[in-house]
C-alpha positions in Angstrom: 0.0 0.0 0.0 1.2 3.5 -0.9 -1.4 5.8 0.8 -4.5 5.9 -1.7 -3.4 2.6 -3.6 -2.4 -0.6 -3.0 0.8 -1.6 -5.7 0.1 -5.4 -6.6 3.6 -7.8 -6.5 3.8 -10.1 -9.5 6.0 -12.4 -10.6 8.3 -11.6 -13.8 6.9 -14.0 -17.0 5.2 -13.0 -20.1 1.5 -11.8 -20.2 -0.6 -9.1 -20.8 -1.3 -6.3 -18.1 -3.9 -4.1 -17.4 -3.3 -0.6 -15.8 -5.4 2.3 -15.5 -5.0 5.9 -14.8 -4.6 7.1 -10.9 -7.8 8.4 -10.7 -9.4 5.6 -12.1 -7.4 3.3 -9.5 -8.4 5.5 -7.1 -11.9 5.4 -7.5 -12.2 1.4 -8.2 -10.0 -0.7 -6.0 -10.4 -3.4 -8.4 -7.7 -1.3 -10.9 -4.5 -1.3 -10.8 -2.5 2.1 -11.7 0.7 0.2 -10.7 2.6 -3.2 -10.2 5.7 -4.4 -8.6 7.9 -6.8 -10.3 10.8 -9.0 -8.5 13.6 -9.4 -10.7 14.9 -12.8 -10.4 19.0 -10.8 -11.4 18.9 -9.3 -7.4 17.4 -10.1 -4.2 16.9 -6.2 -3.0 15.8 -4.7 -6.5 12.5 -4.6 -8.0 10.1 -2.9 -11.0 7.4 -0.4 -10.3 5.4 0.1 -13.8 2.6 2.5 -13.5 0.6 4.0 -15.7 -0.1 7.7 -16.1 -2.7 9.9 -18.0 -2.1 13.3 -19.7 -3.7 15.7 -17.4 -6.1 18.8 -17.9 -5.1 21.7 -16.5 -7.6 22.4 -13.5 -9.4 19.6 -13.7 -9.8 18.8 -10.0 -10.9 15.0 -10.1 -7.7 13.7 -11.8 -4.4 13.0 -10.1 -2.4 13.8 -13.2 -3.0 17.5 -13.9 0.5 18.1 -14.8 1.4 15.2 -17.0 2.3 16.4 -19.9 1.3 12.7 -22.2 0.0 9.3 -21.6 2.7 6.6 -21.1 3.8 4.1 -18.6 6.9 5.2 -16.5 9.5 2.6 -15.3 11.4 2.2 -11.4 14.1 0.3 -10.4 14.2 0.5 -6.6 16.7 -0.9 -4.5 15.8 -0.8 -1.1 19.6 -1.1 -0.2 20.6 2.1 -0.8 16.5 4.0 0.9 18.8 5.7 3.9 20.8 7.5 1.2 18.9 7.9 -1.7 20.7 8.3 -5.0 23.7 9.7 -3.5 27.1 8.5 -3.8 26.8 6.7 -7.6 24.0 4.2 -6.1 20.9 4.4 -7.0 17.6 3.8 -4.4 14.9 5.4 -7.3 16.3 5.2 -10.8 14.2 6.1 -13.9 14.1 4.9 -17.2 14.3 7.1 -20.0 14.8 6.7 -23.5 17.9 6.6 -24.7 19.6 6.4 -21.5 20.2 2.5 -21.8 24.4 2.7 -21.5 25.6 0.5 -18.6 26.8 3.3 -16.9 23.8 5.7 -17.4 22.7 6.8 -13.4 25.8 3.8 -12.2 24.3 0.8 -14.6 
């Protein structure tokens, strides 16, 4: 659980996924806007994949007023490094971006 919505584990194999925008998750329990993925390369790291919705400015019932497209946004966490966050070459929060895929892009 993060606050407003829980973040479903799964475990890493090949499928189709179904995630919906925040305020749609937060509205209907029954959607995910979210999931968590173990990778099977670390025992600390994992995935967070969620799913987020072009906003509208001032639109008050959406959580994504600010987002500037749709698109799904990619974590790796390691909960190693949560004390000292991405400090020192480690990273606890590490986004994917595109073209950012060098083994040393934010310390590999």
């Amino acid at each position: 659980m993060i606050g407003w919505t829980k973040v479903d584990e799964i475990q890493p194999q090949n499928g189709e996924y179904t995630l919906y925008e925040a305020s749609a998750a937060y509205k209907d329990e029954n959607k995910r806007q979210a999931i968590k993925v173990k990778t099977p390369f670390s025992p600390t790291e994992y995935f967070a994949i969620e799913y987020r919705k072009k906003g509208e400015r001032y639109k008050f019932d959406t959580f994504d007023q600010t987002a500037l497209a749709d698109g799904i946004i990619v974590y790796r966490v390691n909960p190693t490094y949560k004390d000292e966050g991405n400090l020192r070459g480690n990273d606890y929060i590490y986004v994917y971006r595109t073209n950012d895929t060098s083994i040393t892009a934010s310390a590999g």
